[in-house]
C-alpha positions as CSV (number, residue, x, y, z in Angstrom):
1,X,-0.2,19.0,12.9
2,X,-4.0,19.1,13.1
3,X,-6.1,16.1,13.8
4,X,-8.4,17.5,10.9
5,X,-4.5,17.9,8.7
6,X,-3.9,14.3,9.7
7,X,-7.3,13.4,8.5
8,X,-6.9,14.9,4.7
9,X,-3.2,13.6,4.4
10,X,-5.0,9.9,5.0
11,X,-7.6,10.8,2.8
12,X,-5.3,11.4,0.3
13,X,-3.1,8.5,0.6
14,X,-6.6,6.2,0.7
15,X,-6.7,7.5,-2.8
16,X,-3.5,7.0,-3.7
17,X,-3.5,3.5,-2.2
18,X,-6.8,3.0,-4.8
19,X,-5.0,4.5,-7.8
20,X,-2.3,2.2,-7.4
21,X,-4.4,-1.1,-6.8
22,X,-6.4,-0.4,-9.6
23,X,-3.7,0.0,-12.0
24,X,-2.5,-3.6,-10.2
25,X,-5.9,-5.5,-10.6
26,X,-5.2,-5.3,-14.1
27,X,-2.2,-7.5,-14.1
28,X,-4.8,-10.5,-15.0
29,X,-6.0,-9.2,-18.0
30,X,-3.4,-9.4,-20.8
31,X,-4.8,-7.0,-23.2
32,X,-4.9,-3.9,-21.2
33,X,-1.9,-5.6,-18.4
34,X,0.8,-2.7,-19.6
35,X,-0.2,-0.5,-16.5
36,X,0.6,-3.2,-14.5
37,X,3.3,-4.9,-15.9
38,X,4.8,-1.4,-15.7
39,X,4.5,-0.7,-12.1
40,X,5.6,-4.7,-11.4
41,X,8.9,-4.4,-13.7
42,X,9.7,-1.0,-11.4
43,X,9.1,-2.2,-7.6
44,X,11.6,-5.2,-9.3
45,X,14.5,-2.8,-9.9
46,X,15.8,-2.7,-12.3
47,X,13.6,-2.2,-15.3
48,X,13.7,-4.5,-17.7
49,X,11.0,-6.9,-18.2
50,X,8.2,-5.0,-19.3
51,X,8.1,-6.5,-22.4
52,X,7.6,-10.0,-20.9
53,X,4.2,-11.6,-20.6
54,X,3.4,-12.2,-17.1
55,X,3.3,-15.5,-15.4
56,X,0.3,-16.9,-14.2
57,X,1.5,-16.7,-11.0
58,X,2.5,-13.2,-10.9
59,X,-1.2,-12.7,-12.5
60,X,-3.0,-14.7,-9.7
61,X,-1.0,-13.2,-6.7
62,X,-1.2,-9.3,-8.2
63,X,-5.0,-9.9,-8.4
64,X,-4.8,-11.2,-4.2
65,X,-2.8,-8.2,-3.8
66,X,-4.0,-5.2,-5.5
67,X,-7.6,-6.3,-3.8
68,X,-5.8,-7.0,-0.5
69,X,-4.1,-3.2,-1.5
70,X,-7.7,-1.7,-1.8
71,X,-9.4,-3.4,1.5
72,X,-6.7,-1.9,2.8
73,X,-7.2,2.1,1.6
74,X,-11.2,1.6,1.9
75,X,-10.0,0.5,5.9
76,X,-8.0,3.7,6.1
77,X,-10.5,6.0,4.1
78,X,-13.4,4.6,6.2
79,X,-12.2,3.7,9.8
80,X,-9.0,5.2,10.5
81,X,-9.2,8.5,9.3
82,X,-12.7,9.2,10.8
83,X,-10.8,7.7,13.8
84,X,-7.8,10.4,13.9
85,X,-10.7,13.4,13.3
86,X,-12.1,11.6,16.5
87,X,-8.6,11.5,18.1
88,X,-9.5,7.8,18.9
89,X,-6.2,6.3,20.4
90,X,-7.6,2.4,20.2
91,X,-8.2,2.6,16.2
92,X,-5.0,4.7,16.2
93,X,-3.0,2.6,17.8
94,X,-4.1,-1.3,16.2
95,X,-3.4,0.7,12.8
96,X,0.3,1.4,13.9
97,X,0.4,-1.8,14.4
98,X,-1.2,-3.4,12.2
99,X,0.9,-1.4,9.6
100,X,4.0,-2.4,11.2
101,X,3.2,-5.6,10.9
102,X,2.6,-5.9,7.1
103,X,5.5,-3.7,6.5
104,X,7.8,-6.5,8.9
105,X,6.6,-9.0,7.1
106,X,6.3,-8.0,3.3
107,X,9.8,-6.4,3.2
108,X,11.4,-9.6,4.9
109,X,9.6,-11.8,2.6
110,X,10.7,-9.5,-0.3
111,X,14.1,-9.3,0.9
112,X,14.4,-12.8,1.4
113,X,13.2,-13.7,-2.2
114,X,15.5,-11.5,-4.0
115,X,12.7,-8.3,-4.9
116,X,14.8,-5.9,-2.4
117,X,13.5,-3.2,-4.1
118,X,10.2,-4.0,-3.1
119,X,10.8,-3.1,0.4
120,X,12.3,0.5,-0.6
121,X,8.8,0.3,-2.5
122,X,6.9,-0.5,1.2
123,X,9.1,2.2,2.9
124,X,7.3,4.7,1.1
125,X,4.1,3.4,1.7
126,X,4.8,2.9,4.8
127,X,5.8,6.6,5.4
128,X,2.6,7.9,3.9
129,X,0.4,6.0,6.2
130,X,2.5,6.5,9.6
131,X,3.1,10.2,8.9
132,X,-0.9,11.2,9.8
133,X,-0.7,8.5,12.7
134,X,2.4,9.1,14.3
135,X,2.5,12.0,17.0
136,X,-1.5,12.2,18.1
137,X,-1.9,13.6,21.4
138,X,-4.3,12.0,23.9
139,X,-6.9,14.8,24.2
């Protein structure tokens, strides 16, 4: 795959990664919350609380995460994928790891608290970003 192939698949999951924390960030605001209540009742398989208002916990830590979710595309969007068109391994490699990490430690957590689902949910996230960053050759 070419570094410029690698570059466009990032691209497109930065805007995926938008789409979907924009659709989170609404969790806060209770008359227009049904996009996010949505995508919150499905990462918490199964369905079945959509109906329910949402706690002002769950409002609070959405809007830390959705924002948290969009840092992190406008990272990928703007530093890593200029980085794999540059073929630079240090960028490269601190996202691998830095992506890792989040992925370790958000799927435990999940886990741990009884949202397993959420980590099949970070699996695929986590696929989409390592796919354009695993395999780069040192050139």
């Amino acid at each position: 795959m070419s570094l410029e192939f690698r570059a466009k698949l990032m691209q497109l999951v930065t805007i995926g990664f938008i789409l979907f924390g924009l659709v989170w960030a609404l969790a806060p605001y209770t008359p227009i919350n049904l996009p996010a209540r949505f995508i919150l009742d499905l990462i918490d398989w199964p369905m079945g609380n959509l109906s329910a208002e949402l706690s002002r916990d769950v409002k609070w830590l959405s809007s830390i995460g959705a924002g948290l979710l969009i840092a992190l595309a406008i990272f990928l969007g703007g530093i890593v994928t200029p980085a794999i068109k540059a073929n630079d391994q240090k960028i490269i490699n601190v996202s691998k790891v830095a992506i890792i990490t989040w992925f370790i430690i958000d799927s435990a957590g999940s886990i741990a608290s009884g949202v397993a689902s959420n980590a099949i949910f970070n699996s695929v996230f986590f696929i989409m970003v390592m796919i354009p960053l695993v395999g780069i050759k040192k050139q």
